[in-house]
C-alpha positions in Angstrom: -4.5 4.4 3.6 -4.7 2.0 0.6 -6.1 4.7 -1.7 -2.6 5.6 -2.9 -1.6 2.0 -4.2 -2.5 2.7 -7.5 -0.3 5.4 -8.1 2.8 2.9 -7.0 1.7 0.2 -9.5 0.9 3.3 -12.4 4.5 4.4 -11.3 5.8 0.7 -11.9 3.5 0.6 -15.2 5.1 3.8 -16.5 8.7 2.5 -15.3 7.7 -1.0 -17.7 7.1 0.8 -20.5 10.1 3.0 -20.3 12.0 0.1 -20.2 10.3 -1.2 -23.2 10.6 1.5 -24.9 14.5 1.5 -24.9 14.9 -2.0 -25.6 16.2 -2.9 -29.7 14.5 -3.4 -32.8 15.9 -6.8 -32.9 13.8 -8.0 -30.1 10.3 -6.4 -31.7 11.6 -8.8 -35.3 12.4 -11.7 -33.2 9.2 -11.5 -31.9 6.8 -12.3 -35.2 6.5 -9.0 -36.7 8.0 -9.9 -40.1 7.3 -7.6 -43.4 7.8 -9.1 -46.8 10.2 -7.3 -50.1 10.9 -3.7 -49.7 8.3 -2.8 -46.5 11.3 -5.4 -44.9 13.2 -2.6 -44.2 11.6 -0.2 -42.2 12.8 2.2 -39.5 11.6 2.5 -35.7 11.6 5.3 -34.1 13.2 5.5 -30.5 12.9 7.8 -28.2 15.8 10.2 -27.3 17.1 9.6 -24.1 17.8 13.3 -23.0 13.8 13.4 -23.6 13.3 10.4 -21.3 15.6 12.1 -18.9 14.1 15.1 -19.0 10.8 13.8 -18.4 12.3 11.7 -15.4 13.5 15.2 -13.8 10.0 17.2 -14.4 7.9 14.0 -12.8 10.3 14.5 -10.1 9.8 17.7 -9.5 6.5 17.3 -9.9 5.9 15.0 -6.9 8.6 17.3 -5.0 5.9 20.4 -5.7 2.9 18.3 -4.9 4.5 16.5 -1.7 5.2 20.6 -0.7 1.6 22.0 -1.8 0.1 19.2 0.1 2.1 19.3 3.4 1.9 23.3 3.2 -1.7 22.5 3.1 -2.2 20.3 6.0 -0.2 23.0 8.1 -2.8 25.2 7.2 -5.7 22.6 8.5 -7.1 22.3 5.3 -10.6 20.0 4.8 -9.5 17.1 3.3 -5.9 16.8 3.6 -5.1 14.5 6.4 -1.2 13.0 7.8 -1.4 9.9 5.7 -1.8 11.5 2.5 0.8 14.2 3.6 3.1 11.0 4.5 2.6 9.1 0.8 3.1 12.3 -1.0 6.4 12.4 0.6 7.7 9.2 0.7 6.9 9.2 -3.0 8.8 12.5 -3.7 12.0 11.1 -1.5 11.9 7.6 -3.4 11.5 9.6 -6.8 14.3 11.5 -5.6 16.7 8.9 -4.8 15.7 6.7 -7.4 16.9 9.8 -9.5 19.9 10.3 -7.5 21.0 6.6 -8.1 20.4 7.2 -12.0 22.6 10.0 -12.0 25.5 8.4 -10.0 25.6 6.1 -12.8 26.0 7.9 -15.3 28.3 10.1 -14.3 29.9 6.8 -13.7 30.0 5.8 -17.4 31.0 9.0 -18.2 34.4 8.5 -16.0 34.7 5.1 -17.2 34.5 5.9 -21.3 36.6 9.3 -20.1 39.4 6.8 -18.4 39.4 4.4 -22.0 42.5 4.4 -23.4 42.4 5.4 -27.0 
């Protein structure tokens, strides 16, 4: 069912911007946007990664809970729940999931790494 292809390239959208998002301040004056005398030095606000995190975690739990309701439903023969939505709603929740998983790993590799630094 092709319906569910614009969720993939929001997902890949949202994932963009995140990365955007994080990138430095240098890149955004590098790229034309050039103030004049004491408006020269202005600061930009970037998000805080625990925030970004967080919200990583909820939208994973979010597709978890909607993956559940949704397979919970077609269980119960619901109208208008049929397999290949159940099937995208899961396979979305398990990539999520993993993709979350991998995150993780890495940090907690960093952590290790910068814990292992000799002082």
């Amino acid at each position: 069912m092709m319906t569910d292809r614009p969720d993939i390239n929001q997902v890949l959208s949202q994932m963009r911007d995140l990365r955007s998002q994080i990138q430095t301040p240098s890149a955004n004056a590098q790229s034309g946007i050039q103030q004049v005398g004491a408006q020269a030095t202005q600061q930009v606000e970037r998000p805080d990664f625990a925030d970004m995190l967080k919200a990583a975690v909820d939208n994973v739990n979010s597709l978890q809970k909607e993956a559940s309701s949704l397979a919970q439903a077609y269980e119960r023969g619901e109208e208008g729940v049929d397999l290949p939505q159940v099937m995208i709603g899961l396979e979305k929740s398990s990539v999520s999931f993993e993709a979350m998983t991998q995150v993780r790993n890495k940090l907690v590799d960093a952590y290790e790494k910068i814990m292992n630094m000799p002082i």
